[in-house]
FITILUM-226618 format. One line per field, with one value per residue: residue number from 1; residue in three letters; x, y negated, z of N, C-alpha, C in turn. Coordinates in nm, 3 decimals. Layout:
N
pos <- (NUM, ...);
code <- (ALA, ...);
npx <- (X, ...);
npy <- (Y, ...);
npz <- (Z, ...);
capx <- (X, ...);
capy <- (Y, ...);
capz <- (Z, ...);
cpx <- (X, ...);
cpy <- (Y, ...);
cpz <- (Z, ...);
//
This chain:
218
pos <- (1, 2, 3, 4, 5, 6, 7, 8, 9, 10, 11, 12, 13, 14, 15, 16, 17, 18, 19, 20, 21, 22, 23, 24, 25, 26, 27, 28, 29, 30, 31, 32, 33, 34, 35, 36, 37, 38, 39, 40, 41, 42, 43, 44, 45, 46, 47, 48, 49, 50, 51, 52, 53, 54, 55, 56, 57, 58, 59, 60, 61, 62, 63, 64, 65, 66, 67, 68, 69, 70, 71, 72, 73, 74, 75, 76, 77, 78, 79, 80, 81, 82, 83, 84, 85, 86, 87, 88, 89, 90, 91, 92, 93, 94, 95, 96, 97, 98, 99, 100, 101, 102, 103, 104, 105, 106, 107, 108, 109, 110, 111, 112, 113, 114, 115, 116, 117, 118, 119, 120, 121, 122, 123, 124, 125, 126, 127, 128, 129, 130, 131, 132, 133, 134, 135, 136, 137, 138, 139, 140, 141, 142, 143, 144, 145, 146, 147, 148, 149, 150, 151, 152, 153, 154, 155, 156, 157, 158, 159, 160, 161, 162, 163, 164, 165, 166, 167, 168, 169, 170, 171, 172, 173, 174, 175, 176, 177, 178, 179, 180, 181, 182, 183, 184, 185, 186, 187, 188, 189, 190, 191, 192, 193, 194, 195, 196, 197, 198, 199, 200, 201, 202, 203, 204, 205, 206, 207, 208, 209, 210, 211, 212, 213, 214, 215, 216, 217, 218);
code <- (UNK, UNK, UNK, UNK, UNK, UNK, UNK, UNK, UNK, UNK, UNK, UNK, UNK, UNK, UNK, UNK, UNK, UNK, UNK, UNK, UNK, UNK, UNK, UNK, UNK, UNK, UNK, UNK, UNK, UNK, UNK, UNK, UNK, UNK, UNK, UNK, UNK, UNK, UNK, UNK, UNK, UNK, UNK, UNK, UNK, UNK, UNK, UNK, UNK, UNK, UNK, UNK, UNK, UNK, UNK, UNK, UNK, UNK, UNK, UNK, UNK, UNK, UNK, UNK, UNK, UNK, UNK, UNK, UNK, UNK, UNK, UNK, UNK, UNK, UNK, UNK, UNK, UNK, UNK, UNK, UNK, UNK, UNK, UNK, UNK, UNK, UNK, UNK, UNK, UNK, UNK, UNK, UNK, UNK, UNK, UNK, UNK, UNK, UNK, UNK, UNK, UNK, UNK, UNK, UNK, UNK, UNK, UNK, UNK, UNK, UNK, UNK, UNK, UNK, UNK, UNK, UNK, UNK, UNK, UNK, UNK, UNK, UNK, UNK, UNK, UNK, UNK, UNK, UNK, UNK, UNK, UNK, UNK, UNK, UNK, UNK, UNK, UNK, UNK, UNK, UNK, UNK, UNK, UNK, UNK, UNK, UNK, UNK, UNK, UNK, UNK, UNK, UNK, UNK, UNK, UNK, UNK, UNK, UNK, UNK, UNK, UNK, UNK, UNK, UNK, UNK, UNK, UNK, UNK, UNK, UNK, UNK, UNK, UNK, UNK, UNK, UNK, UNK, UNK, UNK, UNK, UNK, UNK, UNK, UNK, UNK, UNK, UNK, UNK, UNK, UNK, UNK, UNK, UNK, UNK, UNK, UNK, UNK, UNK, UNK, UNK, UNK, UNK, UNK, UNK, UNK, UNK, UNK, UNK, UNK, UNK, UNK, UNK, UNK, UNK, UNK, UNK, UNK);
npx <- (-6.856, -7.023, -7.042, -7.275, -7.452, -7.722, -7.832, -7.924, -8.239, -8.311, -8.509, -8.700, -8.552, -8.337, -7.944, -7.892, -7.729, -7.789, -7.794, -7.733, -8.006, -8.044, -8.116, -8.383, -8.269, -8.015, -7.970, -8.017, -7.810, -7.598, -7.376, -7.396, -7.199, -7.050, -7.126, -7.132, -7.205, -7.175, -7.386, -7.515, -7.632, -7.735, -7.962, -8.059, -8.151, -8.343, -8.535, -8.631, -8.813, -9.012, -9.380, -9.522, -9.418, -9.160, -9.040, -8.734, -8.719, -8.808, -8.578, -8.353, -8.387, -8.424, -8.166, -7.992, -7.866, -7.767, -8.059, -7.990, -7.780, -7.887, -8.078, -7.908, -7.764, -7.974, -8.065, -7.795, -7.825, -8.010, -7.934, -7.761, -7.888, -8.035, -7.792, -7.670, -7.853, -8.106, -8.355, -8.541, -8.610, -8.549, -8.763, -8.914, -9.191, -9.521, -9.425, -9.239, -8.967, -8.927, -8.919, -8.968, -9.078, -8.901, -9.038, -8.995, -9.032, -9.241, -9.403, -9.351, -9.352, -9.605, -9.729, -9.600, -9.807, -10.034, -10.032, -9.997, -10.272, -10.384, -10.200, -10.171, -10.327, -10.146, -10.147, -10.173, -10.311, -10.525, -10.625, -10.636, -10.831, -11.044, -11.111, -11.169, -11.372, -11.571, -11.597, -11.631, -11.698, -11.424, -11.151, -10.714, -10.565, -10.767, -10.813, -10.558, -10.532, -10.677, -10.518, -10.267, -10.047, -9.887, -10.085, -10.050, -9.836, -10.039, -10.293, -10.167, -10.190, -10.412, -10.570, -10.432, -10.520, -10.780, -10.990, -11.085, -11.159, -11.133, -11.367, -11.420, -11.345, -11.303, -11.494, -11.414, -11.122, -11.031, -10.878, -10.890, -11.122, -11.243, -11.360, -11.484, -11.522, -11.731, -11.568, -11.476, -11.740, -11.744, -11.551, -11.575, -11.830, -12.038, -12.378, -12.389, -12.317, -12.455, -12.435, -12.205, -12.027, -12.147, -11.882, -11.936, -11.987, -11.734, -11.531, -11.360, -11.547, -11.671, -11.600, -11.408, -11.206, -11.128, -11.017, -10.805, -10.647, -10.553, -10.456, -10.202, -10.134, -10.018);
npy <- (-15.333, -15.006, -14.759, -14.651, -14.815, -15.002, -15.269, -15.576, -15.762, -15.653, -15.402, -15.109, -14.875, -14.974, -15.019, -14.782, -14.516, -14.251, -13.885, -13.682, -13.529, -13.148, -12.952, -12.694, -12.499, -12.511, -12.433, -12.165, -12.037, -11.804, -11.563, -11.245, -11.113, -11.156, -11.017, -10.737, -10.442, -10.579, -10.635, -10.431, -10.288, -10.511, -10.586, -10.300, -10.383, -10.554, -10.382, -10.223, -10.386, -10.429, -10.399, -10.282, -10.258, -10.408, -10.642, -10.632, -10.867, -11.041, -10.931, -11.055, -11.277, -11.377, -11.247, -11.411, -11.309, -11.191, -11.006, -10.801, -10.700, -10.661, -10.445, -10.230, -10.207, -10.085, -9.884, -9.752, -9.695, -9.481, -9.251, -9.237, -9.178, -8.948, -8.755, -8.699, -8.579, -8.685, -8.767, -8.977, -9.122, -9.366, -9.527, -9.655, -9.837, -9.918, -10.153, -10.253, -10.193, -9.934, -9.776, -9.458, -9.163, -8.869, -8.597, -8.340, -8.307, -8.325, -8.144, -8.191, -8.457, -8.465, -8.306, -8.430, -8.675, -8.566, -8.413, -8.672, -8.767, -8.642, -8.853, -9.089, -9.427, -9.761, -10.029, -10.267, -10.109, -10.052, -10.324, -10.444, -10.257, -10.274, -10.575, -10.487, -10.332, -10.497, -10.695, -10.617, -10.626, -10.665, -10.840, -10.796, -11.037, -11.142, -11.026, -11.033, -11.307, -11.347, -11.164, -11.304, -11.209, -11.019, -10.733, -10.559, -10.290, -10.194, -10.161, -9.977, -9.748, -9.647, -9.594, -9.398, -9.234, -9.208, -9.386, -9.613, -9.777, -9.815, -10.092, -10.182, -10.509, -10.840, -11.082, -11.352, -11.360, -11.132, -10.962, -10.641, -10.525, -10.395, -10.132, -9.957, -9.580, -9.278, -9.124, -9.240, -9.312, -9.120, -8.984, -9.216, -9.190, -9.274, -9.342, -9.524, -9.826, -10.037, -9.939, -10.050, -10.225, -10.564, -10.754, -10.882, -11.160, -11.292, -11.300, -11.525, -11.654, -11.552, -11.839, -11.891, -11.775, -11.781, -12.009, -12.033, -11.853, -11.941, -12.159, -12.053, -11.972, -12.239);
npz <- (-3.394, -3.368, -3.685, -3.674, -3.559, -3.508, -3.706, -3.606, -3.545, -3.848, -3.995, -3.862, -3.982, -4.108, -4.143, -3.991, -4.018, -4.227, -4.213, -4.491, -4.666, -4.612, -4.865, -4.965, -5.150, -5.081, -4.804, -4.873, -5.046, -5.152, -5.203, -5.355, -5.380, -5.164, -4.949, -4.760, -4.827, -5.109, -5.420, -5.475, -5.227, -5.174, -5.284, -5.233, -5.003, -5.015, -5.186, -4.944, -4.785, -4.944, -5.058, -5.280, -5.633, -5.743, -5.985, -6.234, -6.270, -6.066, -5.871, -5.949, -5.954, -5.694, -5.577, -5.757, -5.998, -6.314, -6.500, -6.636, -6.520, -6.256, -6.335, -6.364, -6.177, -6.042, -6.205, -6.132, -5.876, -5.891, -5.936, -5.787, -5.553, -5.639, -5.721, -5.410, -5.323, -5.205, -4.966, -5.045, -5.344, -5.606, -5.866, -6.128, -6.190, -6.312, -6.451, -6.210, -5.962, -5.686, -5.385, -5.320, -5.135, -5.202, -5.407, -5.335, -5.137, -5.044, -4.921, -4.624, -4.547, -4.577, -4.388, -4.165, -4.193, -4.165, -3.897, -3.737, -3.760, -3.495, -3.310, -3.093, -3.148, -3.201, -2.999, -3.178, -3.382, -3.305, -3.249, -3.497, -3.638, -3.495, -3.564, -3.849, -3.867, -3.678, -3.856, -4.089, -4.462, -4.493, -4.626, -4.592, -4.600, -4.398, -4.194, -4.107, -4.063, -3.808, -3.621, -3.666, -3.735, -3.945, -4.143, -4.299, -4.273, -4.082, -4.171, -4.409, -4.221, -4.059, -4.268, -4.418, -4.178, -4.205, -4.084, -4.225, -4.503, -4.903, -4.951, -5.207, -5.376, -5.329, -5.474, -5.567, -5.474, -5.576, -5.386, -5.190, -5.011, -4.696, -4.508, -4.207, -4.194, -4.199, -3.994, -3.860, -3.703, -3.605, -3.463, -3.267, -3.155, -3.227, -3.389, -3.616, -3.697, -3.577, -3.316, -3.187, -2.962, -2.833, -2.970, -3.163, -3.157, -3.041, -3.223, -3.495, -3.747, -4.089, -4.261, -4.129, -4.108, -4.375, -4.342, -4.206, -4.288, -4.552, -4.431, -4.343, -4.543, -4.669);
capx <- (-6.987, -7.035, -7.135, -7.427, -7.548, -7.887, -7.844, -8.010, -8.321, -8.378, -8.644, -8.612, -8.481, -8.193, -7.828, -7.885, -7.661, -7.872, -7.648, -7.822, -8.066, -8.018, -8.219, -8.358, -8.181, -7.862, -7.982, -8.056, -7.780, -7.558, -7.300, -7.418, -7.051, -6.995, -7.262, -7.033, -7.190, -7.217, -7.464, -7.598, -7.685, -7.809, -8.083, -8.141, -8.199, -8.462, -8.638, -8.669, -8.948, -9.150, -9.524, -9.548, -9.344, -9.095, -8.974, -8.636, -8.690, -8.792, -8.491, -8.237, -8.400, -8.396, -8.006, -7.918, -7.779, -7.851, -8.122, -7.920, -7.648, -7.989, -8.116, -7.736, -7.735, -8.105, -8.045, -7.727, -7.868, -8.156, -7.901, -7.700, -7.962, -8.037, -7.681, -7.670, -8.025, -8.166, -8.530, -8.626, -8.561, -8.605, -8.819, -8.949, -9.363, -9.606, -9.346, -9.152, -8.899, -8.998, -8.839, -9.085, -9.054, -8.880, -9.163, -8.956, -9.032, -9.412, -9.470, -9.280, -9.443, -9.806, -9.770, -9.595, -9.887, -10.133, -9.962, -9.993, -10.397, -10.350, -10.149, -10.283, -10.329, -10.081, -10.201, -10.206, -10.359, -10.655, -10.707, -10.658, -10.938, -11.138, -11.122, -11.250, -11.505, -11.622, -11.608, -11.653, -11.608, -11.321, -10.952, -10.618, -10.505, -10.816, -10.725, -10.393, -10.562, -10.741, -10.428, -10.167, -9.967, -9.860, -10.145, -10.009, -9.838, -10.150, -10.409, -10.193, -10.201, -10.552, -10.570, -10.376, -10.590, -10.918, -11.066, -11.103, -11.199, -11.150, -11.488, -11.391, -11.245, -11.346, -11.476, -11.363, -10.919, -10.970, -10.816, -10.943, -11.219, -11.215, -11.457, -11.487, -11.550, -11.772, -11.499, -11.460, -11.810, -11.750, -11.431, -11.650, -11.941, -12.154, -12.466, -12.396, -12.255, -12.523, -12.391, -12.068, -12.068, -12.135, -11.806, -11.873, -11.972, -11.622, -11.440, -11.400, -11.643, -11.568, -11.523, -11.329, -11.100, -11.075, -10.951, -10.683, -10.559, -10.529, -10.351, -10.111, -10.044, -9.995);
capy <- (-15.263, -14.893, -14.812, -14.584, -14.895, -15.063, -15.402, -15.688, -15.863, -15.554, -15.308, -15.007, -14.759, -15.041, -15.017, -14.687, -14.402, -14.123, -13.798, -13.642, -13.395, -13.018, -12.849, -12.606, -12.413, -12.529, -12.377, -11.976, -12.054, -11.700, -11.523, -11.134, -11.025, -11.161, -10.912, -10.569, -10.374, -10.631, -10.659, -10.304, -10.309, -10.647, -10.465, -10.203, -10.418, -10.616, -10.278, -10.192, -10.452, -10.441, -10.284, -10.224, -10.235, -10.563, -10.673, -10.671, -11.073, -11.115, -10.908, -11.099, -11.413, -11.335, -11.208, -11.463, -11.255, -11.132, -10.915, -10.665, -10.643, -10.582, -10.312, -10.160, -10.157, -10.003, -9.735, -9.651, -9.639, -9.426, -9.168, -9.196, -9.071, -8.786, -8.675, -8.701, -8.471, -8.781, -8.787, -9.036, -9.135, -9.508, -9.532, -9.765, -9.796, -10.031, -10.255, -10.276, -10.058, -9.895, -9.662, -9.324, -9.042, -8.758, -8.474, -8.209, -8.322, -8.324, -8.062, -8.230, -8.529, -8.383, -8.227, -8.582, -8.721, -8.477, -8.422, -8.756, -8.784, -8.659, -8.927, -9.207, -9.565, -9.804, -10.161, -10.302, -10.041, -10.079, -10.420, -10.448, -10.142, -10.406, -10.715, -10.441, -10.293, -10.569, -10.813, -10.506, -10.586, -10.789, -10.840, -10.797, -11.187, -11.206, -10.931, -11.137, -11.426, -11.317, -11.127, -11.381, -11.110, -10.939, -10.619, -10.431, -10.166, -10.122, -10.085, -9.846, -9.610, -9.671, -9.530, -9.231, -9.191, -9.209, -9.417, -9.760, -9.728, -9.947, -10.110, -10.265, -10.650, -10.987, -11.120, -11.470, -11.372, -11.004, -10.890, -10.500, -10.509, -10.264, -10.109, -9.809, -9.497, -9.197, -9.074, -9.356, -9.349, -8.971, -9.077, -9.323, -9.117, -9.354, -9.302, -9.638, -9.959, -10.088, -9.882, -10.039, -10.315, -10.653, -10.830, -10.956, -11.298, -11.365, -11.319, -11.618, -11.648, -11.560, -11.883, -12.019, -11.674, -11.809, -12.166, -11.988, -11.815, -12.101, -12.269, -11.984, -11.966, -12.373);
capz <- (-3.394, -3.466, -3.798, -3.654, -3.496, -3.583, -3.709, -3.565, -3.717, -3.894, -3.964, -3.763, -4.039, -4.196, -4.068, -3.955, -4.113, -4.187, -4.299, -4.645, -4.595, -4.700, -4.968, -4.922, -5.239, -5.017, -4.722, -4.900, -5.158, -5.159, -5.311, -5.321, -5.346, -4.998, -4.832, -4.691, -5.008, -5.230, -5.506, -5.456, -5.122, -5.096, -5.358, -5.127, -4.854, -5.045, -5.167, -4.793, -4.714, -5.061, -5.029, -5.407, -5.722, -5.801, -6.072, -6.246, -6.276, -5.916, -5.777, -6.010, -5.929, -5.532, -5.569, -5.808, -6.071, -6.445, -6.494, -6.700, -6.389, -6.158, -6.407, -6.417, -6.067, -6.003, -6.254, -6.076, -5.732, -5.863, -6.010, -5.690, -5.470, -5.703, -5.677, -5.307, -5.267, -5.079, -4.902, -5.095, -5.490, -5.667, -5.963, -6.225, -6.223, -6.351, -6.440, -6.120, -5.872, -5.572, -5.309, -5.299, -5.132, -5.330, -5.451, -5.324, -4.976, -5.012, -4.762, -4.463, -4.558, -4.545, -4.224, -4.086, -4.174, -4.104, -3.759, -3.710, -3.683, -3.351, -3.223, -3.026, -3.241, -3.124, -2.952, -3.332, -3.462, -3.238, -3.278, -3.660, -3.666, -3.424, -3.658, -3.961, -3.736, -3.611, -3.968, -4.272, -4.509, -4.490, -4.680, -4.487, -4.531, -4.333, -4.069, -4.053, -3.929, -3.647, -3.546, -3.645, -3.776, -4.088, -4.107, -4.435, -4.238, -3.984, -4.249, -4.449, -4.089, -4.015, -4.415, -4.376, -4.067, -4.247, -4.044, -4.289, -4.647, -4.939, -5.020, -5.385, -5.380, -5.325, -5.625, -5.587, -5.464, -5.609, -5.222, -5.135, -4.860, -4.606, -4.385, -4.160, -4.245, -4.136, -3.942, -3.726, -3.622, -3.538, -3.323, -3.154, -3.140, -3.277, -3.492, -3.658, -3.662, -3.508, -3.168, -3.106, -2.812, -2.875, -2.896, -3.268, -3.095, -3.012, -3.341, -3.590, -3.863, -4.210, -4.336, -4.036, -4.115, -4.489, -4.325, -4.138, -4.371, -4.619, -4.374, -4.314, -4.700, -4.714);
cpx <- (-6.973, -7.096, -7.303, -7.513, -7.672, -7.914, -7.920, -8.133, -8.368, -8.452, -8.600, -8.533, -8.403, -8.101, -7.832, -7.792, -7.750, -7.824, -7.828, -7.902, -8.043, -8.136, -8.244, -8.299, -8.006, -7.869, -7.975, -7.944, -7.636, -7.472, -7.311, -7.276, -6.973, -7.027, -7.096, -7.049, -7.209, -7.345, -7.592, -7.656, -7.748, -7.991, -8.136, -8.248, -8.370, -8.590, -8.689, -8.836, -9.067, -9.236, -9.539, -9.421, -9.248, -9.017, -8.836, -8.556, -8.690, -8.676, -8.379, -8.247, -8.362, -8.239, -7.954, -7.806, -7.846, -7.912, -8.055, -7.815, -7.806, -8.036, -8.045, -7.762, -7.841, -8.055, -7.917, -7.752, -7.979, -8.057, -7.771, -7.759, -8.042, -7.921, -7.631, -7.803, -8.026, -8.298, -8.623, -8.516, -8.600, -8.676, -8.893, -9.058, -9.439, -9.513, -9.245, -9.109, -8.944, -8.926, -8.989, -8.975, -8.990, -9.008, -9.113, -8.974, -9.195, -9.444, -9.456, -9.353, -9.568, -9.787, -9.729, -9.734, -10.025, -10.143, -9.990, -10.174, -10.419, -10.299, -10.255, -10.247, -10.305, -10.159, -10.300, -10.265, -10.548, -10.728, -10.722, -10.838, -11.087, -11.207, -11.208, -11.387, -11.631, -11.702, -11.613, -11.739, -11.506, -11.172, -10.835, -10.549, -10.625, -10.810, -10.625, -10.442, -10.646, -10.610, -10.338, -10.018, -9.956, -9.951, -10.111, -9.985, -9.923, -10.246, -10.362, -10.222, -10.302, -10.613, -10.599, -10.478, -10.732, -11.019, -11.090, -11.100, -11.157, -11.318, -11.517, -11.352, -11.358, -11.385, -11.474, -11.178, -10.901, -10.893, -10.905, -10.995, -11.203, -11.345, -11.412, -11.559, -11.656, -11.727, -11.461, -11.568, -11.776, -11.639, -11.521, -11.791, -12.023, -12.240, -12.444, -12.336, -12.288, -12.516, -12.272, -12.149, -12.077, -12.030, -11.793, -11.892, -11.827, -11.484, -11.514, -11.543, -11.622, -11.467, -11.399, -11.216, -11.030, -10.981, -10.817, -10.609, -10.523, -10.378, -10.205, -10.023, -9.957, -9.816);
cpy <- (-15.130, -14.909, -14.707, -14.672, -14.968, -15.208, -15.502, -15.725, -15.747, -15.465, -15.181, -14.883, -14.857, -15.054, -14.922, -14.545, -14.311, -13.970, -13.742, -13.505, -13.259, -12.948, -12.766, -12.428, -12.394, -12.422, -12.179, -11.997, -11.920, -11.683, -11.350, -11.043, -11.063, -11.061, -10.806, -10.504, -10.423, -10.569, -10.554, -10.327, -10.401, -10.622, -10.401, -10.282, -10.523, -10.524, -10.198, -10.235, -10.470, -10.390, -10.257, -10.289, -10.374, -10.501, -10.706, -10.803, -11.087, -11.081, -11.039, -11.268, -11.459, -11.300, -11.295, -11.386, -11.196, -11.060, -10.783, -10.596, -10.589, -10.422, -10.212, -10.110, -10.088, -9.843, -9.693, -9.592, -9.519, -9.282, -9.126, -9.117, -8.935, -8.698, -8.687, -8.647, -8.576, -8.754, -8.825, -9.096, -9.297, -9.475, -9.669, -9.716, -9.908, -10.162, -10.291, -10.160, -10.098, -9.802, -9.594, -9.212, -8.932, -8.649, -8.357, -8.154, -8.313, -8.274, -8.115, -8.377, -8.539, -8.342, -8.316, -8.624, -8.721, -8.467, -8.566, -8.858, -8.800, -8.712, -9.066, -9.341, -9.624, -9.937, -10.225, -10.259, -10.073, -10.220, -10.477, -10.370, -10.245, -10.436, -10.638, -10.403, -10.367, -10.699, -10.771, -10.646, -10.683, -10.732, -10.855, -10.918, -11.200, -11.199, -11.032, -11.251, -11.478, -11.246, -11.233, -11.281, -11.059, -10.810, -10.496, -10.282, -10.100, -10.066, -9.939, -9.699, -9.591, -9.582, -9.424, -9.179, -9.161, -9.223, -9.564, -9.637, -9.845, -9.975, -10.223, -10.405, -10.741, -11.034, -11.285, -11.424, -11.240, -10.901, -10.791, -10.569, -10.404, -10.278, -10.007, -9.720, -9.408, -9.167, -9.119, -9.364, -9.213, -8.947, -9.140, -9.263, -9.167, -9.295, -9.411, -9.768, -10.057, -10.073, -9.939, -10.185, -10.471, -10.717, -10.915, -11.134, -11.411, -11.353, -11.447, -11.576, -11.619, -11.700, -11.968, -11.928, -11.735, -11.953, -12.116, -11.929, -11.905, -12.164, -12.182, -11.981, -12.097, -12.393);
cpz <- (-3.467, -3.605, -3.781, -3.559, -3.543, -3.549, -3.693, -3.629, -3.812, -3.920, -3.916, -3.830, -4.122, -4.104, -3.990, -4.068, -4.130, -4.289, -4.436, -4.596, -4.721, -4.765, -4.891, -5.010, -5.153, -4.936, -4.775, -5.012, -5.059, -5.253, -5.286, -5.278, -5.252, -4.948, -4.853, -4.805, -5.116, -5.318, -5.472, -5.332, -5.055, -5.201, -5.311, -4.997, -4.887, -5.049, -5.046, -4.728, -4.801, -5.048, -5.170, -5.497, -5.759, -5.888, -6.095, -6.224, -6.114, -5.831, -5.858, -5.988, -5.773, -5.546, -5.645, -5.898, -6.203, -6.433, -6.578, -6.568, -6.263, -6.217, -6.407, -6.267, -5.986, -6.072, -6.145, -5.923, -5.705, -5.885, -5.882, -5.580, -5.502, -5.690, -5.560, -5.224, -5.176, -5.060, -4.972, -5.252, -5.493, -5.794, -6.018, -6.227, -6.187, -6.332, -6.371, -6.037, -5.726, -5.509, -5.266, -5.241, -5.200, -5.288, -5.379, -5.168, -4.927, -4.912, -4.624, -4.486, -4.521, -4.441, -4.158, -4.060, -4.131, -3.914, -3.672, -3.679, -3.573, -3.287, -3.210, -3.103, -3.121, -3.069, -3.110, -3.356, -3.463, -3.208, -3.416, -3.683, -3.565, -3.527, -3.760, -3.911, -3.710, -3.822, -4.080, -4.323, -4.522, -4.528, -4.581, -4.495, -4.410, -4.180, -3.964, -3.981, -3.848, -3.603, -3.558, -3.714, -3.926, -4.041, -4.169, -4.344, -4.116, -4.074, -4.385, -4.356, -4.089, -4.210, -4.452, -4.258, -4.128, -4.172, -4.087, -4.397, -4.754, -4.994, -5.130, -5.348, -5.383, -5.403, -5.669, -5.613, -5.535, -5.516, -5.298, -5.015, -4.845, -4.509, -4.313, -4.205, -4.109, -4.005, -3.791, -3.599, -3.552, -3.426, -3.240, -3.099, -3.098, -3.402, -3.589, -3.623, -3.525, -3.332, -3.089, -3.025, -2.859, -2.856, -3.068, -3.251, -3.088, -3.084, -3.460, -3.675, -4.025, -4.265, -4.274, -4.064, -4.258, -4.449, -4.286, -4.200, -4.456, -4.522, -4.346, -4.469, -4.754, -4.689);
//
């Protein structure tokens, strides 16, 4: 008899082999000085996807490595792209590092973004600007789940665009609410809210938006 056979008389999970299951520390468990640029670059690649400032602890905890060797290796990356006139600089603020823009670039910046009024809002854009539209004032987990999507980098466009606003925080989660702005109605060339088309019928409800999100965080 194999031994992955399932012994007689028995209940249905005895005399069954069953291999060990993998952590999931096993599963993400790393050695940074494998990666192509080691340590450094597996740093970079984290500060790539951050929306605001992290911490020394969270990178060193995420890379698995001392926080003095993260700090060592921030400062030197910040001091490398100063002596390589890069685009963009690293810096230390409100506690945590961040990849900014360099200052020296402001102008080409500002006219990107300026320039960039005039372009047409992508699919996303236009249904993120919906969901606010339609559900002011409302937080971007909530955005997220009516789209299903990550919204961060729609509502900072829609921002820059100045056509959402923030209208102060939640005062249960502390989120930023958002509405539309003036600007929007003057795009839409509406007198008021009250003008756009009825389609708020067929978006969730707040608190069915708060369930969904919940469940997205669980």
């Amino acid at each position: 008899m194999s031994d992955l056979e399932v012994v007689p008389d028995h209940g249905p999970d005895e005399g069954v082999e069953v291999p060990p299951e993998t952590g999931a520390d096993e599963q993400f468990a790393f050695d940074v000085s494998d990666f192509p640029g080691g340590a450094r670059s597996a740093i970079e690649a984290v500060l790539m996807v951050v929306d605001q400032p992290i911490t020394e602890i969270s990178l060193a905890s995420a890379l698995e490595l001392p926080v003095a060797d993260v700090r060592e290796h921030l400062t030197a990356l910040e001091e490398e792209y100063a002596a390589q006139q890069r685009g963009f600089t690293l810096r230390s603020v409100a506690g945590g590092w961040r990849v900014y823009s360099r200052s020296d670039y402001a102008p080409v910046v500002e006219k990107f973004l300026l320039d960039g009024q005039q372009a047409k809002l992508t699919q996303a854009s236009l249904e993120t600007l919906a969901v606010i539209a339609y559900r002011q004032p409302i937080s971007r987990s909530r955005v997220s789940a009516v789209r299903g999507v990550n919204v961060d980098g729609v509502v900072r466009t829609l921002l820059n665009r100045g056509l959402i606003e923030e209208l102060g925080s939640d005062g249960d989660g502390g989120a930023f609410l958002y509405g539309t702005t003036d600007y929007f109605l003057q795009r839409l060339g509406l007198g008021s809210l009250d003008e756009l088309p009825a389609l708020a019928p067929y978006l969730p409800e707040i608190d069915v938006l708060d369930e969904i999100a919940e469940q997205g965080r669980g």
